[in-house]
C-alpha positions in Angstrom: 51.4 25.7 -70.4 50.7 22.1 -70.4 51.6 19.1 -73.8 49.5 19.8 -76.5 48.4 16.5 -78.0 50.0 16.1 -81.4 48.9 13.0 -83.8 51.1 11.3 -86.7 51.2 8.7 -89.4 53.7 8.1 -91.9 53.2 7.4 -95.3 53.6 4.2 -95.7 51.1 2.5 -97.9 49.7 -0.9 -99.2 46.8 -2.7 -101.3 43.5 -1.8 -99.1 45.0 1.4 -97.2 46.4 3.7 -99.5 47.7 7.7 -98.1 44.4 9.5 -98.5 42.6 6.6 -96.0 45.5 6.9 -93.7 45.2 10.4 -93.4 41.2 9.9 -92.8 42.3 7.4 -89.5 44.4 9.8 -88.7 41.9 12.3 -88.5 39.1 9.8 -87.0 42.1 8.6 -84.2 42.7 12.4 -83.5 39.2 14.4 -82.2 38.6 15.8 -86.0 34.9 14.4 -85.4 34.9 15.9 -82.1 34.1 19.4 -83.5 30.3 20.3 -84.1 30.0 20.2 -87.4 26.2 20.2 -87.6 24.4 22.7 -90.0 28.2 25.0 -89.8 30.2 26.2 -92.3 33.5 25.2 -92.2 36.3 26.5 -94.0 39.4 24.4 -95.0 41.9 27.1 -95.5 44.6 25.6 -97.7 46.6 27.0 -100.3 46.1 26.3 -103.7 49.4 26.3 -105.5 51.2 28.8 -108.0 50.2 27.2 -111.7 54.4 25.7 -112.6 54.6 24.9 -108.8 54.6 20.9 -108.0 54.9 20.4 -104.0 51.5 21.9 -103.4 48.8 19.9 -101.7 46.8 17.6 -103.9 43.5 17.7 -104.1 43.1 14.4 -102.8 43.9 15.0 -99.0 40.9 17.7 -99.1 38.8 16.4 -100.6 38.9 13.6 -98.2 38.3 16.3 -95.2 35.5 17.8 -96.8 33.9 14.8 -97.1 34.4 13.7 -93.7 32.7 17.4 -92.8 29.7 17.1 -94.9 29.0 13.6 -93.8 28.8 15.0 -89.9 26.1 17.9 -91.4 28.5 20.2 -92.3 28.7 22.6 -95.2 32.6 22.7 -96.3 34.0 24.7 -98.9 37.5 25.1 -99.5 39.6 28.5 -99.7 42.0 30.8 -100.1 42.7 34.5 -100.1 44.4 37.3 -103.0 48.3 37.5 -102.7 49.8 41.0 -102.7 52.6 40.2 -105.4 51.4 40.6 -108.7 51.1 36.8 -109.6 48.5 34.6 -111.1 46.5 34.5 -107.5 46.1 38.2 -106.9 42.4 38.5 -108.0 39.7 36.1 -107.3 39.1 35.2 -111.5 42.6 34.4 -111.9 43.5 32.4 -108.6 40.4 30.5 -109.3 41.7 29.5 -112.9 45.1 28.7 -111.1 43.5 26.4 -108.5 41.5 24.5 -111.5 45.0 24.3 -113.2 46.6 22.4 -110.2 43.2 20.3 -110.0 40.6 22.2 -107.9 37.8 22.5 -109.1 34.1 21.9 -107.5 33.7 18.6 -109.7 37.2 17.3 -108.5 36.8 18.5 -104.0 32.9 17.8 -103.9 32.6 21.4 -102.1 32.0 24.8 -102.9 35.8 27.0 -103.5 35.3 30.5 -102.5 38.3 33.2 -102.9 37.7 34.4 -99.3 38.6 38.1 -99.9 36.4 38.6 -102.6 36.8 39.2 -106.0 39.7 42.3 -105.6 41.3 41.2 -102.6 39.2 44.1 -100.5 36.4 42.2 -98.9 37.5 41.7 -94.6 36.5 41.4 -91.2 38.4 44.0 -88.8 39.6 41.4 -85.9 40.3 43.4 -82.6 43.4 41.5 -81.1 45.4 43.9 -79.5 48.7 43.0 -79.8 52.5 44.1 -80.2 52.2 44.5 -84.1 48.4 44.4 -84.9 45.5 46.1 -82.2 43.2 44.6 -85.4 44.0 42.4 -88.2 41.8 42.6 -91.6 40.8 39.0 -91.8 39.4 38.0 -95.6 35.8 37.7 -94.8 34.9 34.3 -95.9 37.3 32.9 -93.1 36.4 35.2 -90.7 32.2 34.7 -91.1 32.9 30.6 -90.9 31.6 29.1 -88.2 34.8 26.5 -88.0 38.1 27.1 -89.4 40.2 24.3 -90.6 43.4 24.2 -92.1 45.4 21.8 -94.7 49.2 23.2 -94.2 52.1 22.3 -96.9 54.9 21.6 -94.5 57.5 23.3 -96.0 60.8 25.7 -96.3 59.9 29.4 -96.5 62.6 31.8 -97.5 61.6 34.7 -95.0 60.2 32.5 -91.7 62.5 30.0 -91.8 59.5 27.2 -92.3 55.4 27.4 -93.4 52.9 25.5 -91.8 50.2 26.1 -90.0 50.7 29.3 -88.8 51.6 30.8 -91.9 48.8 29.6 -93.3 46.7 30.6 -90.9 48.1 34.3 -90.2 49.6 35.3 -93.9 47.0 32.8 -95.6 44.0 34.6 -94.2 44.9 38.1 -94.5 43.1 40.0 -96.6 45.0 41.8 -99.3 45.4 45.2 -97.0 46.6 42.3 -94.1 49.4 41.3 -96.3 50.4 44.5 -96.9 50.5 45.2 -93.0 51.9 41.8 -92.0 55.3 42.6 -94.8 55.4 46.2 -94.1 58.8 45.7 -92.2 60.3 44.2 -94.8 61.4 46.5 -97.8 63.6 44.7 -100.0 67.5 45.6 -100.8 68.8 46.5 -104.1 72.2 45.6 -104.6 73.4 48.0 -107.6 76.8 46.2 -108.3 74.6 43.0 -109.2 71.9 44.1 -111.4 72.5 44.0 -115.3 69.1 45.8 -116.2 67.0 43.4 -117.4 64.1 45.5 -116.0 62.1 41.9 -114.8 61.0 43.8 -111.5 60.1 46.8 -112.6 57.8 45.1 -115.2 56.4 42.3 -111.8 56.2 45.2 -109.5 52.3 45.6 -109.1 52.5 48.8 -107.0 55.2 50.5 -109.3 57.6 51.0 -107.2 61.1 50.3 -109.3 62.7 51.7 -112.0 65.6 51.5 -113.9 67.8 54.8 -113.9 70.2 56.6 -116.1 72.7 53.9 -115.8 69.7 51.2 -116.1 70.1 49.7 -112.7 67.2 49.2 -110.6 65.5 51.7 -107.9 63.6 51.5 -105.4 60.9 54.1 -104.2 60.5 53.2 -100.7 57.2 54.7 -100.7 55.6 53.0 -102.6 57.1 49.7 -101.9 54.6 47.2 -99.9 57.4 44.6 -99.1 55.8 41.9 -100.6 59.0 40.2 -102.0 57.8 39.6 -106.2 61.1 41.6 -107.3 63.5 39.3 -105.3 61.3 36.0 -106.8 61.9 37.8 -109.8 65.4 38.6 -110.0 67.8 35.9 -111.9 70.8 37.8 -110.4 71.0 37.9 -106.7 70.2 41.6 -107.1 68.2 42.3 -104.6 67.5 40.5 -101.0 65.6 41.5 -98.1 66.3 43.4 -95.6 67.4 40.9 -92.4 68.7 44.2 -90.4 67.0 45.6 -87.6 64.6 42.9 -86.7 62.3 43.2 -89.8 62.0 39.1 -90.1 61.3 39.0 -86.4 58.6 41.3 -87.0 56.8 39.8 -89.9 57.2 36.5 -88.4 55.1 38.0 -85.2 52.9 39.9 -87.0 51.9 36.3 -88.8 51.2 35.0 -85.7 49.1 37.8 -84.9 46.9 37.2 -87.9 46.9 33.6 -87.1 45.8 34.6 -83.2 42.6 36.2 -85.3 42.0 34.1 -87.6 41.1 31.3 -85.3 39.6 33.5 -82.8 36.8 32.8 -81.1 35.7 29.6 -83.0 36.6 25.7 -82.9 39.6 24.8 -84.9 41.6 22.1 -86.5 44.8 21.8 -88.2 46.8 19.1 -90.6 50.1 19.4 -91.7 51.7 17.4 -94.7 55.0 16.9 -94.8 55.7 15.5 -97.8 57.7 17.2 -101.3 59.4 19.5 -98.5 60.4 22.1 -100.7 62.6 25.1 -99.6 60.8 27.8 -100.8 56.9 28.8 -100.3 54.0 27.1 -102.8 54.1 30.7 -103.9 56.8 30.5 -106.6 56.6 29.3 -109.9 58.5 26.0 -109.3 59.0 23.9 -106.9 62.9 22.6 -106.0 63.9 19.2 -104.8 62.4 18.5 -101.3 65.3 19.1 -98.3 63.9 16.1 -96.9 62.2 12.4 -97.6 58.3 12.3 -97.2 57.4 11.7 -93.2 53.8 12.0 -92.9 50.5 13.2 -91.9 50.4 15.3 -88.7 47.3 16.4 -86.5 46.5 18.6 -83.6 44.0 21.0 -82.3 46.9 23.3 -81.4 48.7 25.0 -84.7 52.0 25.9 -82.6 52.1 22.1 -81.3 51.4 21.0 -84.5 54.0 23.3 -86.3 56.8 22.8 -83.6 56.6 18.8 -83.8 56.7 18.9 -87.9 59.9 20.5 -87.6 61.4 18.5 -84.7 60.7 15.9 -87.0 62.0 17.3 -90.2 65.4 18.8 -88.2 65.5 15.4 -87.5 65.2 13.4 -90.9 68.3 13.0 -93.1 68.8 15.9 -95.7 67.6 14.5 -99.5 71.0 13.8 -101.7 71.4 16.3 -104.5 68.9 19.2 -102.7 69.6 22.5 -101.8 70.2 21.7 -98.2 72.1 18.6 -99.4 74.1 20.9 -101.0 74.8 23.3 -98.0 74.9 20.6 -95.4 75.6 16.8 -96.2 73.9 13.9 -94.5 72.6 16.7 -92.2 70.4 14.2 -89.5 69.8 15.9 -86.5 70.6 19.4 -88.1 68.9 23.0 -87.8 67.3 22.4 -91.7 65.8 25.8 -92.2 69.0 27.6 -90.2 71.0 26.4 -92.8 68.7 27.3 -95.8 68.1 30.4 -94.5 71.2 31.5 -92.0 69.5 35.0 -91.9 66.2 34.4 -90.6 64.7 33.4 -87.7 62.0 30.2 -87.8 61.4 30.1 -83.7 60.2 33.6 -83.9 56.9 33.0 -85.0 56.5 30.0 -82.9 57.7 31.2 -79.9 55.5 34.9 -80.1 52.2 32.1 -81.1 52.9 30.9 -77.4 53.2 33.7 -76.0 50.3 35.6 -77.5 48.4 32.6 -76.1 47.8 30.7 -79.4 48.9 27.2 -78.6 51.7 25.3 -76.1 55.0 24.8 -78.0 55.2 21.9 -75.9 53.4 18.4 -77.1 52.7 14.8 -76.6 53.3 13.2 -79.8 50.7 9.8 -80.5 51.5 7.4 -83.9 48.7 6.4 -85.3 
């Protein structure tokens, strides 16, 4: 598969050009106009931030894009879709009072924001894909009915794929709350009884009621009923429970994302922009937001999500670790490491790139051009 073209500026900054108008050259320099925006709605798919979180995207970068989208005849509107944990984003009401807490609202981005899945996390598009994992993938419908799907992608550490980006945004951002479900499925989390002291925090953030705390008060598990969406191990202060990196489970949610992502952008012109900047380790998802792993790099830009996503971490595996952050902590002065190896020794962050390639999704191979 041929070089993807791949397009970056660093963050730099000075009196006249400030980060926001860099990222617009960026995106002028990089074919962003190219697309037919004329009379289509376009959907910025970006991710909104849990309300105690910091490293999310601010407003300001998308508001910016939607701008540069309505003044080609577009009609932009930014969005998101429900999470399956039981947080403050898992209905439409409530992750639209989150997103106005972290600064979106439609006074502040200029466009329309529409919860894509509707107002319970039920409303899809059934995506025929055929793949390994997924012969359909429940797409939240707002993404799916856009004519043009773009996406704003927190470059980050994530504690099950290894890294988010693009991809992730793309496949577990866009899934509807049934997709989630399907996309986690392999990965049941493990309780660890020696560790748990009862303080009974998952069984009260369990939204499908699937722990309880036994005779002995340690916490259970019904296997049945558990959705592996991961809120008990966010939740637990103890090291309690973990998931379950045996049998391939990570390798499977990691291609079953890139599935979803295959369907999400199927069948209609694309573009993707990746920040990497307040790096964090974990997902946007959790309540807080640790020390980025790595100095603020940039702005990057491609038509091509695995490109895009496979030169953002070339780049970051090749920045020096921050001083006093987690990875700091695990590796020192760590330029020219495997970052997300060594955060997370137990998954496996090639997996979702390398199955995107080979599903046909994008070239992990690129041409890299600094604006």
């Amino acid at each position: 598969m041929a070089a993807s073209k791949v397009f970056f500026t660093d963050m730099r900054a000075r009196p006249g050009q400030n980060t926001v108008d860099k990222l617009e050259k960026l995106l002028r320099a990089s074919g962003f106009l190219s697309l037919d925006y004329k009379d289509k709605f376009a959907a910025i798919k970006i991710h909104f931030g849990e309300p105690g979180n910091t490293s999310y995207i601010r407003p300001n970068y998308p508001t910016r894009v939607a701008k540069l989208i309505a003044e080609a005849g577009g009609k932009p509107f930014l969005t998101d879709a429900s999470t399956l944990y039981s947080g403050r984003r898992a209905n439409a009401i409530d992750h639209l009072y989150a997103a106005a807490e972290n600064g979106y609202s439609e006074s502040s981005v200029h466009c329309p924001i529409i919860i894509a899945d509707g107002l319970k996390g039920t409303e899809y598009r059934e995506i025929p894909i055929g793949q390994k994992h997924c012969k359909t993938a429940k797409i939240a419908s707002a993404i799916a009915d856009a004519d043009i799907l773009i996406s704003i992608n927190h470059f980050k550490g994530h504690e099950m794929t290894g890294f988010g980006g693009a991809l992730k945004n793309l496949g577990m951002g866009s899934g509807s709350r049934g997709g989630k479900l399907e996309m986690h499925s392999a990965a049941q989390p493990i309780f660890m009884r020696e560790k748990c002291i009862g303080c009974n925090l998952c069984v009260k953030n369990c939204a499908h009621l699937a722990i309880v705390l036994d005779a002995e008060r340690k916490a259970v598990m019904d296997k049945a009923k558990c959705v592996g969406c991961g809120q008990c191990i966010a939740m637990c202060r103890y090291e309690a429970i973990e998931p379950d990196w045996s049998g391939g489970s990570v390798v499977a949610v990691c291609e079953r994302t890139a599935e979803y992502a295959l369907a999400a952008v199927k069948d209609k012109p694309c573009f993707h922009i990746n920040l990497i900047m307040d790096v964090s380790p974990n997902c946007d998802c959790w309540t807080h937001s640790d020390l980025p792993i790595v100095p603020n790099l940039g702005f990057v830009a491609s038509a091509d999500p695995v490109a895009l996503d496979q030169a953002c971490a070339d780049m970051v595996n090749a920045a020096m670790a921050m001083p006093g952050s987690e990875l700091f902590d695990k590796v020192p002065y760590a330029q020219g490491a495997d970052k997300f190896s060594h955060l997370y020794p137990k998954t496996n962050w090639q997996a979702t790139l390398a199955h995107a390639e080979a599903i046909g999704i994008g070239s992990r191979a690129y041409e890299l051009t600094k604006i």
